[in-house]
Z-matrix of the N, CA and C atoms (Angstrom, degrees):
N
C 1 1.472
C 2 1.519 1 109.96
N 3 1.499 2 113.93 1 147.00
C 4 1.474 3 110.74 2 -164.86
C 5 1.474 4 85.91 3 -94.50
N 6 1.596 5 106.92 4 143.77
C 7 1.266 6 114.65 5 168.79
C 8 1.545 7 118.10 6 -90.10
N 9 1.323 8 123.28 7 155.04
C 10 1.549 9 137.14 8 -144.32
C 11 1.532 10 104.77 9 -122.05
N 12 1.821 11 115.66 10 58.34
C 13 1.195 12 98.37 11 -176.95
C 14 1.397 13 101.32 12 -77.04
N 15 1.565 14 113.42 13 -179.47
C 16 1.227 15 129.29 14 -171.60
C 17 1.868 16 103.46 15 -130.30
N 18 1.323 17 87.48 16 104.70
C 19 1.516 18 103.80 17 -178.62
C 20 1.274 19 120.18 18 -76.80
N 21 1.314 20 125.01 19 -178.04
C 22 1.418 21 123.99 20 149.49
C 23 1.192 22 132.31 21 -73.30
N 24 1.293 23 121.02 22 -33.63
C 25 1.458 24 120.60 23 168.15
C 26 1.777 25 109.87 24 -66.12
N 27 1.279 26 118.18 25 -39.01
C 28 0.993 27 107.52 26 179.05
C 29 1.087 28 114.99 27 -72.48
N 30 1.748 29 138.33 28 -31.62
C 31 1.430 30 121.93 29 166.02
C 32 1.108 31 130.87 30 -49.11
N 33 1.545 32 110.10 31 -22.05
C 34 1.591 33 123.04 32 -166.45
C 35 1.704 34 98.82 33 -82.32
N 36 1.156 35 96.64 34 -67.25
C 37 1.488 36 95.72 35 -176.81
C 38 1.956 37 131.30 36 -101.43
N 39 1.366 38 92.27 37 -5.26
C 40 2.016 39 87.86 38 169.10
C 41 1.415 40 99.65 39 -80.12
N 42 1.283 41 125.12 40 98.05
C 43 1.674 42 117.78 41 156.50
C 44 1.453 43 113.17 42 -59.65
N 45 1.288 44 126.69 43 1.40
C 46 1.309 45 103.19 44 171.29
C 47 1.239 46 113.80 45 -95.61
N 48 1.314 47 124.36 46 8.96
C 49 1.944 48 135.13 47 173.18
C 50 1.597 49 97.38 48 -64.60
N 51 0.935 50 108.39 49 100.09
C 52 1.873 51 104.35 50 157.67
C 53 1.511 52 103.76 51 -33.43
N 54 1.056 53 116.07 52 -88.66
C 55 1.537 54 132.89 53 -150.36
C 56 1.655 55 100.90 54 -47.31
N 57 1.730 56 102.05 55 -26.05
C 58 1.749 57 92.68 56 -177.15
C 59 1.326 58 109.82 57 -79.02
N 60 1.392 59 113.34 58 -37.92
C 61 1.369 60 133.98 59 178.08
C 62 1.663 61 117.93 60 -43.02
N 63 1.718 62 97.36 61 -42.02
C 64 1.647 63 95.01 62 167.94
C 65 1.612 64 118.61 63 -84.94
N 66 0.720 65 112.74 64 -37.92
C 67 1.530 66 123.99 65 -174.48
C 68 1.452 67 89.22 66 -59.50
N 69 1.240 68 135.01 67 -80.55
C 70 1.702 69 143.54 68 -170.64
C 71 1.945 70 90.34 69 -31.74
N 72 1.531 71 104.47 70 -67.90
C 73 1.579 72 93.96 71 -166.71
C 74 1.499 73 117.48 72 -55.68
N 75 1.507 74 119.56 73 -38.11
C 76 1.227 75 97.15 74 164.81
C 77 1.470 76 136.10 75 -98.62
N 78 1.065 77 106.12 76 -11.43
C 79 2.002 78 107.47 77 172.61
C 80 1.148 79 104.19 78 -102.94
N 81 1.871 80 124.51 79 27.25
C 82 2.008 81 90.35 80 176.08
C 83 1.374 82 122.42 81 60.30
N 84 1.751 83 105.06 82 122.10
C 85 1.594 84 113.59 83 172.38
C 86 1.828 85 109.06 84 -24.45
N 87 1.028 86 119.58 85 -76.45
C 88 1.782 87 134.85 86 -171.57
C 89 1.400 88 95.91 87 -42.10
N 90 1.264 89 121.00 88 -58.06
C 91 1.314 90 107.28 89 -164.46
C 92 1.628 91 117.25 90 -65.66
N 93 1.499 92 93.89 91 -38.40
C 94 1.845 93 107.99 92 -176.65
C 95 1.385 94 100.23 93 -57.10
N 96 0.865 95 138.78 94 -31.76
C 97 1.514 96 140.38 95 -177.50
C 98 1.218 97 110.28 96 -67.32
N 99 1.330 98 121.76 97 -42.21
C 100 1.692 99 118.27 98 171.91
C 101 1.542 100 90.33 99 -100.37
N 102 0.820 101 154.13 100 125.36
C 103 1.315 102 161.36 101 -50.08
C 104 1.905 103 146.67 102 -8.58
N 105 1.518 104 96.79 103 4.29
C 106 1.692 105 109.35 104 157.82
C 107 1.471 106 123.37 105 -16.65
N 108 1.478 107 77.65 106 -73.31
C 109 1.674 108 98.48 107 -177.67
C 110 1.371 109 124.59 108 -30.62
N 111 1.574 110 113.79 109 -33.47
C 112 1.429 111 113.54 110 -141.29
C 113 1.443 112 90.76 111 -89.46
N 114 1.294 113 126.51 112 -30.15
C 115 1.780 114 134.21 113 175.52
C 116 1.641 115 103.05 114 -35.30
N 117 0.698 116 125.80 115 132.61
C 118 1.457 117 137.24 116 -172.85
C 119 1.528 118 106.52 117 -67.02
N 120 1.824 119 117.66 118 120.82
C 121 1.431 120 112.65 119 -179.56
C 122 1.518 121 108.68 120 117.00
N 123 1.719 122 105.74 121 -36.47
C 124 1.899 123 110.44 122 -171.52
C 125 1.426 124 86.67 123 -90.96
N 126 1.193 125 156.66 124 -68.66
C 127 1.239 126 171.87 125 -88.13
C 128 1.867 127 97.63 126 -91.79
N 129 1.306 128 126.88 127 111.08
C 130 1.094 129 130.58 128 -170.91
C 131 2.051 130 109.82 129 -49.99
N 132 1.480 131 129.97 130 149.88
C 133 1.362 132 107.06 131 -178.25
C 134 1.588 133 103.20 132 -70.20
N 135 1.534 134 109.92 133 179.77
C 136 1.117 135 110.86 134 -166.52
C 137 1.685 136 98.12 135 -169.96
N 138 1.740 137 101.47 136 125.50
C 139 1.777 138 106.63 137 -178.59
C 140 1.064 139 102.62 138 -122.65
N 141 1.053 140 122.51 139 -176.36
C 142 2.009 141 130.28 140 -157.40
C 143 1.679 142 82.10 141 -112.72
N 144 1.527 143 129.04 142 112.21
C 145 0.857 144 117.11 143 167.16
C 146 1.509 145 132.01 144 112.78
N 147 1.390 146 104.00 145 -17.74
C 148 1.441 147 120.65 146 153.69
C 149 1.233 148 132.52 147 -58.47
N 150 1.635 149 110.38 148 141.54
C 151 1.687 150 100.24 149 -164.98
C 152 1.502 151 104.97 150 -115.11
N 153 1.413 152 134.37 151 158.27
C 154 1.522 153 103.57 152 155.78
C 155 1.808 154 125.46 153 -111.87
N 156 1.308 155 98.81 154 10.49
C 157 1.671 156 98.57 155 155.61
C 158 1.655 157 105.72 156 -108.02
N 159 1.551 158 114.75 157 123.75
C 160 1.360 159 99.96 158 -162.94
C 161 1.410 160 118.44 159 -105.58
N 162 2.043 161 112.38 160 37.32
C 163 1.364 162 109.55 161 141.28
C 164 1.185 163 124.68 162 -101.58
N 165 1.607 164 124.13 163 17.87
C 166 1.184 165 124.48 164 -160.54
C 167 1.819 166 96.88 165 -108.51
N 168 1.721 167 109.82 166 139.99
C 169 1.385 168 102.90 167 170.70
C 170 1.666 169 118.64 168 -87.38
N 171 1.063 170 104.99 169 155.81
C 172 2.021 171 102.80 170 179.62
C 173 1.308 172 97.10 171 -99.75
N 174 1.496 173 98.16 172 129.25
C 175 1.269 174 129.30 173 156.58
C 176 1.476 175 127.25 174 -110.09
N 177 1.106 176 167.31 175 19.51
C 178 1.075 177 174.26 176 -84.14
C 179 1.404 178 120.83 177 -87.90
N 180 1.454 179 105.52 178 135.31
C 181 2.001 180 116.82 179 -166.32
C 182 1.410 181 91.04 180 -96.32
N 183 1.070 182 113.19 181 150.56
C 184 1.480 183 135.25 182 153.60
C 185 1.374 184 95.83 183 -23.91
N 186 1.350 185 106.95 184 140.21
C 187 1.558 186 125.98 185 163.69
C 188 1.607 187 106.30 186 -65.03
N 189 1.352 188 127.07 187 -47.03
C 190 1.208 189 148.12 188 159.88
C 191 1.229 190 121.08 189 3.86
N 192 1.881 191 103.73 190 -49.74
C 193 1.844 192 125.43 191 -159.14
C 194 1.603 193 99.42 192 -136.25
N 195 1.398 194 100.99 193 38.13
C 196 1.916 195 100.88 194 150.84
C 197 1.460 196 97.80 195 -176.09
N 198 1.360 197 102.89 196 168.28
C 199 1.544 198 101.21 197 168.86
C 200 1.469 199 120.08 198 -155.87
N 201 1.686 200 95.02 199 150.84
C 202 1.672 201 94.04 200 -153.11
C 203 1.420 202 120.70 201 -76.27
N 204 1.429 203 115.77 202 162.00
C 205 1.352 204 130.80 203 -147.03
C 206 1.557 205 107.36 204 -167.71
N 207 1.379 206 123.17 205 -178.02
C 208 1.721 207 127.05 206 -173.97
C 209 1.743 208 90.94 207 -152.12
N 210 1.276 209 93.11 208 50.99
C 211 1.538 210 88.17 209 169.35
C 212 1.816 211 114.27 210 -61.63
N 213 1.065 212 119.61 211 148.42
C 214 1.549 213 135.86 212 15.27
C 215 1.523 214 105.89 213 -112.86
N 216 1.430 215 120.10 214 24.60
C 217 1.531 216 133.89 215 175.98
C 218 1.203 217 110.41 216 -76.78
N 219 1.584 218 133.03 217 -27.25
C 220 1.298 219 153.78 218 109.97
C 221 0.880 220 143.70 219 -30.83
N 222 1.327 221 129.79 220 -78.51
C 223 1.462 222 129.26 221 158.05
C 224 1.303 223 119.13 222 -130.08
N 225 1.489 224 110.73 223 142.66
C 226 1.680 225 121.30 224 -157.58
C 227 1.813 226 97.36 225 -64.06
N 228 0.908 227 123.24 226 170.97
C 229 1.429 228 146.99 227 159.09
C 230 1.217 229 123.58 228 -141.16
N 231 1.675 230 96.39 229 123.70
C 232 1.779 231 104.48 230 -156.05
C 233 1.494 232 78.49 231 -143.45
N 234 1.179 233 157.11 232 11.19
C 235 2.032 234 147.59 233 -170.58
C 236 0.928 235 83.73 234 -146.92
N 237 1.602 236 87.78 235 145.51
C 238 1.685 237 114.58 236 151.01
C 239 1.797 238 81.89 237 -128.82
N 240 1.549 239 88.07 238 154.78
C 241 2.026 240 118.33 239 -165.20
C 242 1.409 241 71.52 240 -139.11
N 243 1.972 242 100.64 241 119.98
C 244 1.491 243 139.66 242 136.26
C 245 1.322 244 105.56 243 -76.20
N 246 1.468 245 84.92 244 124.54
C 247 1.952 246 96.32 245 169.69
C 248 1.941 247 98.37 246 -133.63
N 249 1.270 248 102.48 247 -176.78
C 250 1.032 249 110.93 248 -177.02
C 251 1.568 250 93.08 249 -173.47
N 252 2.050 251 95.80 250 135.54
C 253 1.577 252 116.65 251 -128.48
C 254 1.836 253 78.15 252 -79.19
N 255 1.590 254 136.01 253 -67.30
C 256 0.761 255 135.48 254 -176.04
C 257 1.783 256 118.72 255 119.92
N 258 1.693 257 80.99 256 18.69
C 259 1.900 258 119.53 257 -167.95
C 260 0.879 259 107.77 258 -179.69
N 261 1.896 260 117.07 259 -159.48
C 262 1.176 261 105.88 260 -174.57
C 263 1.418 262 130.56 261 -127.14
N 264 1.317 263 141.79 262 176.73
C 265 1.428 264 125.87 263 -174.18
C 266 1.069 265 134.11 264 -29.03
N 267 1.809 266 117.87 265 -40.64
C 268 1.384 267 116.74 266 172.12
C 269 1.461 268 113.37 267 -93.74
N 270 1.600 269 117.94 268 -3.59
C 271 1.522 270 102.91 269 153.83
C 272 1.489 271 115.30 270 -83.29
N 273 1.024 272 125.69 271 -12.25
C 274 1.508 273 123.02 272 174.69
C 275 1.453 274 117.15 273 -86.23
N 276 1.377 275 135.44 274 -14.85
C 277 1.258 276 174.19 275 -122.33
C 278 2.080 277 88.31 276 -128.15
N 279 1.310 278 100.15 277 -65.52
C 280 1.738 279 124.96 278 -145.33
C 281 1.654 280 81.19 279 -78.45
N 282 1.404 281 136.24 280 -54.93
C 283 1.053 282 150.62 281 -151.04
C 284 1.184 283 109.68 282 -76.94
N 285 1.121 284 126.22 283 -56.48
C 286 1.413 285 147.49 284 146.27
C 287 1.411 286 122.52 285 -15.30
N 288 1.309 287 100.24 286 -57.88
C 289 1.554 288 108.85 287 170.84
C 290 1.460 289 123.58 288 -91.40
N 291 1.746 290 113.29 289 10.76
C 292 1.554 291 98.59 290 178.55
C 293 1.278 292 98.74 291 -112.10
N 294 1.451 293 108.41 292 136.63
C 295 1.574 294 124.64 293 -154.51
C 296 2.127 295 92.02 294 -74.38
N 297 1.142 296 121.58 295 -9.94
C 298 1.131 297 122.85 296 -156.75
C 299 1.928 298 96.29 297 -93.31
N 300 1.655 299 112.60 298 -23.95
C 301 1.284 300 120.34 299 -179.91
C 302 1.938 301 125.10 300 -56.14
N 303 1.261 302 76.00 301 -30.25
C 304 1.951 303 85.96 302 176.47
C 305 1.702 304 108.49 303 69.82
N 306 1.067 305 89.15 304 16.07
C 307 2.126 306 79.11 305 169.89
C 308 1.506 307 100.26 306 171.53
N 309 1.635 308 100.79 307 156.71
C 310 1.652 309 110.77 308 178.33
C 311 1.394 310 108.94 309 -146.71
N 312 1.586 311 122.37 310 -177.49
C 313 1.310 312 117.13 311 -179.90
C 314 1.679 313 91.56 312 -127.85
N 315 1.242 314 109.77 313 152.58
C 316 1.345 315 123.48 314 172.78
C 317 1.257 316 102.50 315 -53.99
N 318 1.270 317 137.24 316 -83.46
C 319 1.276 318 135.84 317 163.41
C 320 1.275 319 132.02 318 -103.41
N 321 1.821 320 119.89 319 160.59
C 322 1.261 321 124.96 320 -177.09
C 323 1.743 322 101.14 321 -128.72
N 324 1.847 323 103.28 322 132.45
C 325 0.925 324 118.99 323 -178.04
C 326 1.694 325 105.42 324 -91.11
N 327 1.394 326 116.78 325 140.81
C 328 1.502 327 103.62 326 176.29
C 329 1.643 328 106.83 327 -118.97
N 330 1.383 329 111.13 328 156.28
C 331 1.675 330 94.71 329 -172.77
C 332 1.456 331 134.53 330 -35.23
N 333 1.212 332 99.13 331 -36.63
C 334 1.608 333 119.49 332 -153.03
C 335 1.973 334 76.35 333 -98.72
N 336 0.948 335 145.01 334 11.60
C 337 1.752 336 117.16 335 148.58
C 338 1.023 337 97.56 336 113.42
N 339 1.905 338 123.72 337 -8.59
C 340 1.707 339 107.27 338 -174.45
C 341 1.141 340 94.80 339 -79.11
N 342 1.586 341 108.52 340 166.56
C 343 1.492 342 134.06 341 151.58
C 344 0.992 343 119.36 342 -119.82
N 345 1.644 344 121.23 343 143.63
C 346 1.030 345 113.14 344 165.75
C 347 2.167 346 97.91 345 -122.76
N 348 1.611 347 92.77 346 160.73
C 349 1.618 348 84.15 347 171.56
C 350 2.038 349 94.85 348 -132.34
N 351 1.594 350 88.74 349 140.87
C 352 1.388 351 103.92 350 -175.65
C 353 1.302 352 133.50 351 -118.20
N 354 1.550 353 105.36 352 -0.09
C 355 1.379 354 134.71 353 155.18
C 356 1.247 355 120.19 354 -129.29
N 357 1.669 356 125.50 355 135.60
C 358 1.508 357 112.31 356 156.57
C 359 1.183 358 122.16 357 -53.55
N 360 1.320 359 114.53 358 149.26
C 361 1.436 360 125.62 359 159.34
C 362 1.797 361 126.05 360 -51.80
N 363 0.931 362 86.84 361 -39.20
C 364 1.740 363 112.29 362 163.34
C 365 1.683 364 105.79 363 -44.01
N 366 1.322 365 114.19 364 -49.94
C 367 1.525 366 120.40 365 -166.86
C 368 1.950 367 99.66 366 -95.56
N 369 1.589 368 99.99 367 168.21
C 370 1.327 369 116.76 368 -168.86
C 371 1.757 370 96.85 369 -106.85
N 372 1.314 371 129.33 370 106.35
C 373 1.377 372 158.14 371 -169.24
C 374 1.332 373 98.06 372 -87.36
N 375 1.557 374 115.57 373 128.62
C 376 1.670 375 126.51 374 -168.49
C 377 1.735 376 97.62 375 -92.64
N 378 0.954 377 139.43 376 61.81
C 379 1.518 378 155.54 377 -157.09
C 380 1.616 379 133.07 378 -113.87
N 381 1.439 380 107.93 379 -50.98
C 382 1.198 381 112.26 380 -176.72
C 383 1.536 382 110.65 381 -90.38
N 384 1.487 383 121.01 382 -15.10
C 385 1.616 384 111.73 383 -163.40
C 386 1.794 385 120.32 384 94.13
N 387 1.191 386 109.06 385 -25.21
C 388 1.286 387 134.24 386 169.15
C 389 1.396 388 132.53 387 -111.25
N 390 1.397 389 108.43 388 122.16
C 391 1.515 390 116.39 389 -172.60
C 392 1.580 391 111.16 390 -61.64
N 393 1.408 392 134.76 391 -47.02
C 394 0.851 393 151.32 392 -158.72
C 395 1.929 394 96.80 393 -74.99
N 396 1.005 395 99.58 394 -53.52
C 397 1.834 396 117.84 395 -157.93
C 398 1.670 397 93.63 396 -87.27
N 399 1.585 398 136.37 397 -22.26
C 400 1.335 399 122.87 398 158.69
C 401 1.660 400 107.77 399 -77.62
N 402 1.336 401 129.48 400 -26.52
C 403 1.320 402 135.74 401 -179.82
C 404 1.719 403 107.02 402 -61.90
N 405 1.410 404 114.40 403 -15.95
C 406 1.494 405 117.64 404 -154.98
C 407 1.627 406 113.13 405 -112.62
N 408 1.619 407 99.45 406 -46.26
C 409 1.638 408 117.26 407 -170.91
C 410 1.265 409 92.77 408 -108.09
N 411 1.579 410 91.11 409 172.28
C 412 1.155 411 124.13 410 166.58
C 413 1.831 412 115.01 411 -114.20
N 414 1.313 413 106.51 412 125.12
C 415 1.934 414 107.94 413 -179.69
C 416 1.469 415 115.70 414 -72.23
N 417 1.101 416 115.89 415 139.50
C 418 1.869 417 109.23 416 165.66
C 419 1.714 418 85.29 417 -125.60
N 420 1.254 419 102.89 418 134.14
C 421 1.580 420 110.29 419 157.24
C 422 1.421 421 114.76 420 -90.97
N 423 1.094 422 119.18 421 169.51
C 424 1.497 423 129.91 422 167.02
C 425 1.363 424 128.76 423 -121.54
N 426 1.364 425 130.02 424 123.30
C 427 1.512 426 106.46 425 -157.45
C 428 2.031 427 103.21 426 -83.97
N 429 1.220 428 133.01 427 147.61
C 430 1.195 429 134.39 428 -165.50
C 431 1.042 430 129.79 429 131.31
N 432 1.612 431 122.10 430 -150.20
C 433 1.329 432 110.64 431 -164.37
C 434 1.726 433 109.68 432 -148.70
N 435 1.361 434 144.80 433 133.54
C 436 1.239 435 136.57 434 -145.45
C 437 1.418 436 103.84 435 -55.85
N 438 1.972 437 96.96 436 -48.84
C 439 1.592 438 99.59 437 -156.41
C 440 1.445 439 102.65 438 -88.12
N 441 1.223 440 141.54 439 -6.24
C 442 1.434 441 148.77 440 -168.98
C 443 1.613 442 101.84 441 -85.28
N 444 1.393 443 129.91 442 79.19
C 445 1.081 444 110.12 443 176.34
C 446 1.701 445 130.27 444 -90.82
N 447 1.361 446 92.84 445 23.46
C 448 1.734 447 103.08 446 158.74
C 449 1.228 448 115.96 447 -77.84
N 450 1.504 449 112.56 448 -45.46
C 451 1.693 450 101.51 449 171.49
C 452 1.355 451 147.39 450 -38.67
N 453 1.961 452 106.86 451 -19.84
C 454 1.262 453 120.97 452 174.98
C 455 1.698 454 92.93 453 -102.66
N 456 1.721 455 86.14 454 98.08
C 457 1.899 456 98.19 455 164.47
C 458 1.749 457 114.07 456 -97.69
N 459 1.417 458 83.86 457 157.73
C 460 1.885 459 88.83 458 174.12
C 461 1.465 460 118.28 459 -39.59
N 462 1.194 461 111.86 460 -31.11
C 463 1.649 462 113.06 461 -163.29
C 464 1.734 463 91.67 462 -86.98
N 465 1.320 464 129.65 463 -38.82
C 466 1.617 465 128.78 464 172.61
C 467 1.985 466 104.94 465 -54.19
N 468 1.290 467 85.74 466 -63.09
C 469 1.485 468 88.35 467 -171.93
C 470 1.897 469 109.33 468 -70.50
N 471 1.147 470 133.24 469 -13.07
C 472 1.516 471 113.98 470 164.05
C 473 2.024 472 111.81 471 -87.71
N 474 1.734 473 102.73 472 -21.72
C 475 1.651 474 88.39 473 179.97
C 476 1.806 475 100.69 474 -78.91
N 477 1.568 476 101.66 475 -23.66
C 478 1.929 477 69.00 476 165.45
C 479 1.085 478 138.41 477 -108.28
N 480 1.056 479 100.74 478 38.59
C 481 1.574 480 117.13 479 -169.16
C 482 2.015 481 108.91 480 -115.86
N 483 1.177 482 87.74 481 -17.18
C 484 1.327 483 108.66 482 166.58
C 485 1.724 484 119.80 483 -94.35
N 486 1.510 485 113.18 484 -37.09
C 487 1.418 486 115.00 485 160.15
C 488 1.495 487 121.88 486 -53.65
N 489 1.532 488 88.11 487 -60.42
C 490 2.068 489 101.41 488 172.88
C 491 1.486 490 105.27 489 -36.54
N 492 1.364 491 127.77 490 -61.52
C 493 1.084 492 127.68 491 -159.75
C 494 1.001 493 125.51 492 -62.18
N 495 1.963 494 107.70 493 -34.61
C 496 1.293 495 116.65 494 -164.74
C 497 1.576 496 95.02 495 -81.83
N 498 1.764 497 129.70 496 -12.72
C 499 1.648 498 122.88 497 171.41
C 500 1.277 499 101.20 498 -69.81
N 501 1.295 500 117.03 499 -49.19
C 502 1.806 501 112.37 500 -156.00
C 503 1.389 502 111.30 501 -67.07
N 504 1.425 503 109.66 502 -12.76
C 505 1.053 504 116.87 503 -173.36
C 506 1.834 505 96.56 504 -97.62
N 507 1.155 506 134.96 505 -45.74
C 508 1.436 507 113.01 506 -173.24
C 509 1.682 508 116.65 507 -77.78
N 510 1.511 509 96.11 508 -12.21
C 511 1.908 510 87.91 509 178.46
C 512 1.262 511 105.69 510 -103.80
N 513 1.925 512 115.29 511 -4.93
C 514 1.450 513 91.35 512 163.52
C 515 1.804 514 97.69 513 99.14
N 516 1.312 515 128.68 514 29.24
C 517 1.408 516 110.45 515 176.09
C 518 1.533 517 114.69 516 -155.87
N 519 1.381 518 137.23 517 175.52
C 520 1.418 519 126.35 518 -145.74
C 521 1.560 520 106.02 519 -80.52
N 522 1.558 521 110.15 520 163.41
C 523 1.051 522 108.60 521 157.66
C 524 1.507 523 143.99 522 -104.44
N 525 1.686 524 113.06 523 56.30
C 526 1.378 525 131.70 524 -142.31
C 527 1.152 526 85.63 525 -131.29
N 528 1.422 527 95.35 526 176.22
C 529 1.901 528 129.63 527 -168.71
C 530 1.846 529 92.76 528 -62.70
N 531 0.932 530 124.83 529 -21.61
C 532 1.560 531 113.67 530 -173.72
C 533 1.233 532 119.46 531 -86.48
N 534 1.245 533 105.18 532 -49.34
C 535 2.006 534 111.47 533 172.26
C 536 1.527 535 113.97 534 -93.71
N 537 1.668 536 127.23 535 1.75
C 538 1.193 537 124.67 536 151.81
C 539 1.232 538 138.26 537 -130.92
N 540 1.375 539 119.91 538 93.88
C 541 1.397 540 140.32 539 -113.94
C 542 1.706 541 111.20 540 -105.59
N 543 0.673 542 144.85 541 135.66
C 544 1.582 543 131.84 542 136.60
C 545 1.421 544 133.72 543 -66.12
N 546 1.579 545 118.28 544 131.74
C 547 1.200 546 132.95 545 -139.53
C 548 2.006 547 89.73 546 -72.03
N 549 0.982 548 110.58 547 -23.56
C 550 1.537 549 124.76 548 161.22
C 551 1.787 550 117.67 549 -33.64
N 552 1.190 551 113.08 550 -55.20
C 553 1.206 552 135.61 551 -163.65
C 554 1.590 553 104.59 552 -97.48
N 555 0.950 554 98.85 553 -7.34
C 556 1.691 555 92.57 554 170.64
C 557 1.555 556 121.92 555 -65.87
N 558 1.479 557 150.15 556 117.56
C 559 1.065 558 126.75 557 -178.72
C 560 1.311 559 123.97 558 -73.18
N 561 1.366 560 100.71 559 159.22
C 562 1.390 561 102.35 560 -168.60
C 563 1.801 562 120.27 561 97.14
N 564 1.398 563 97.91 562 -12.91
C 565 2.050 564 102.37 563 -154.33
C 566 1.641 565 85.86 564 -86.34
N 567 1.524 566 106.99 565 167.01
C 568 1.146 567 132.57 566 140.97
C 569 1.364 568 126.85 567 -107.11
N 570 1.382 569 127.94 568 8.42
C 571 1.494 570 122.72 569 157.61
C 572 0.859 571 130.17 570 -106.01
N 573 1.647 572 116.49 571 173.20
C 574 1.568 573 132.01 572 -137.33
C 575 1.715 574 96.77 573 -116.10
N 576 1.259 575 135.77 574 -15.20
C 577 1.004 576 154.83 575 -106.31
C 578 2.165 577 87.15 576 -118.58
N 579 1.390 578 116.80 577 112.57
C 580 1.351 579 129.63 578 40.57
C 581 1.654 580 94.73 579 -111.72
N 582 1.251 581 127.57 580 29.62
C 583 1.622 582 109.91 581 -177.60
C 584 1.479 583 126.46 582 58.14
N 585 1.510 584 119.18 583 142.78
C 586 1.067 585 114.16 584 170.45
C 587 1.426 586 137.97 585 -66.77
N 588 1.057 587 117.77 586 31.67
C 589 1.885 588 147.60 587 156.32
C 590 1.233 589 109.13 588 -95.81
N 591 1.537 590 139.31 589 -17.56
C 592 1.332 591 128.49 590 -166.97
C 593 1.856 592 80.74 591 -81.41
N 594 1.416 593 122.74 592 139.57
C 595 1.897 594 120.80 593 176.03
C 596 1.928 595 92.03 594 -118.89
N 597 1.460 596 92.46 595 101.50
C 598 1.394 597 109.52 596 -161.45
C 599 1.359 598 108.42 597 -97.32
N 600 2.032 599 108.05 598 7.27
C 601 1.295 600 114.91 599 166.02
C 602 1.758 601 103.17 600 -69.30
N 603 1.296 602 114.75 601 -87.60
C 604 1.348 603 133.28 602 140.17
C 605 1.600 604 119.19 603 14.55
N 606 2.003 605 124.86 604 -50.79
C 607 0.995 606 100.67 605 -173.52
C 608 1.038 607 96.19 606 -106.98
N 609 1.608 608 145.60 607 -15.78
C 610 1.407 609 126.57 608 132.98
C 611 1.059 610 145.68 609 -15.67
N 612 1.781 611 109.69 610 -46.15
C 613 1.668 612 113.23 611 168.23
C 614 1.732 613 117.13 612 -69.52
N 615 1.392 614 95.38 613 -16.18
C 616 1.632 615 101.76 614 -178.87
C 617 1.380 616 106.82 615 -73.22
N 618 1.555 617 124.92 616 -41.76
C 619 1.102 618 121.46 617 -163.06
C 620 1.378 619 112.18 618 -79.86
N 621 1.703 620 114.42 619 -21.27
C 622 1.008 621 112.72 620 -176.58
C 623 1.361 622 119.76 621 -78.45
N 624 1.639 623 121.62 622 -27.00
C 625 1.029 624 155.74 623 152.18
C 626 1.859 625 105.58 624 -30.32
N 627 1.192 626 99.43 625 -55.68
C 628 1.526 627 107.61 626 -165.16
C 629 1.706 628 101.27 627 -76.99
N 630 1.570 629 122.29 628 -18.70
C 631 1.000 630 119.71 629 176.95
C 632 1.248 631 127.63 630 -82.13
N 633 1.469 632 101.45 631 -45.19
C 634 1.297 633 94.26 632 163.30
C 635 1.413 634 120.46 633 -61.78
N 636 1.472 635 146.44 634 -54.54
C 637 1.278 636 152.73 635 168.01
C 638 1.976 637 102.88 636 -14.79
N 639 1.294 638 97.99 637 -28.48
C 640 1.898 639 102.71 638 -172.30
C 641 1.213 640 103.06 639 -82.05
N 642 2.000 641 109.19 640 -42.93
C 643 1.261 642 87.14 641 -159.01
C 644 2.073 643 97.11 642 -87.27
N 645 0.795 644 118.50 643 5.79
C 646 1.447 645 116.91 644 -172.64
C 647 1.438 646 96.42 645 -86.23
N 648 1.486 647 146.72 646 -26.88
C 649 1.029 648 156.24 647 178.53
C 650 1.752 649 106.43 648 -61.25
N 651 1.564 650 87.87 649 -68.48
C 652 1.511 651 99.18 650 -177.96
C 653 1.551 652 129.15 651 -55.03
N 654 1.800 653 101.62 652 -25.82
C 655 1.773 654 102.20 653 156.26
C 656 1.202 655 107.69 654 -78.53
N 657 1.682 656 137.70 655 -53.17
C 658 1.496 657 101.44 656 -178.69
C 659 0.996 658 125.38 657 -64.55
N 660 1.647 659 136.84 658 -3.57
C 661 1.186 660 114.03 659 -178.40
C 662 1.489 661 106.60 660 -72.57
């Protein structure tokens, strides 16, 4: 017997799908489309604890300050948003997890090169200030301080320069001033954040650095 999954195209357009039929009447064509997933069977797998950069440890933010999603089956991802925490790892860590904070970053970089990630990538991260621009990117924080530009050490700036890379590289898009952004440039923002200390010549060449290193991997393998 042929089995009867239930796609996205078919939610969009078989009106005879119940399940599309409700979803369409109440969220609108656009919306029903980013909601596919949720039909039982489309829904990407999902473990308590999985990361998707896999030197980074999971720590997990409040449900509170993101919300879930099956990106990019949903919505494309083309940014990464530089932030910078404005403290330090375990206040960005602490903040993160209090459901009362109203926003988080996918990941937090700590001087010394750890990462941690506290949302999937999969999910929509309360981060940038913008509905549109958390729907799109992905956040890396930085642990530190705008005007302190000792805080951004070599070991900060090569683990994210190695994260960046390893995104631009799974959604497929550049590693330039346009798709890797400062949380500054977001519209709509009021922060200053990564400051004119972030040397975004430098962590560009890293990332680019880190890209190639993937793809030179991926021919010898």
């Amino acid at each position: 017997m042929e089995r009867m999954d239930i796609t996205r195209r078919r939610l969009l357009i078989a009106g005879g799908t119940a399940v599309g039929l409700s979803i369409a009447a109440t969220a609108g064509r656009d919306s029903a489309s980013r909601l596919w997933w949720r039909v039982p069977g489309n829904e990407k797998p999902r473990k308590e604890g999985d990361v998707d950069h896999t030197s980074a440890e999971w720590v997990a933010a409040s449900t509170a300050n993101w919300r879930r999603a099956d990106r990019p089956a949903d919505y494309r991802v083309d940014r990464i948003v530089i932030h910078v925490v404005q403290g330090s790892y375990p206040t960005a860590l602490k903040v993160f997890q209090d459901p009362a904070h109203g926003a988080a970053a996918h990941y937090v970089v700590r001087k010394d090169g750890h990462v941690a990630q506290m949302i999937r990538e999969l999910d929509v991260a309360f981060h940038a200030g913008n509905q549109e621009w958390n729907e799109r990117s992905v956040g890396i924080e930085h642990e530190g301080f705008v005007d302190r530009p000792a805080d951004f050490t070599p070991q900060m700036y090569r683990a994210s320069a190695r994260l960046a890379a390893d995104i631009c590289h799974r959604y497929d898009f550049p590693a330039d001033r346009e798709h890797i952004v400062p949380h500054a440039k977001v519209p709509g923002t009021d922060h200053t954040d990564p400051g004119p200390h972030w040397d975004w010549g430098r962590y560009l060449g890293m990332v680019e650095e880190e890209l190639r290193r993937a793809r030179r991997r991926r021919t010898a393998g």
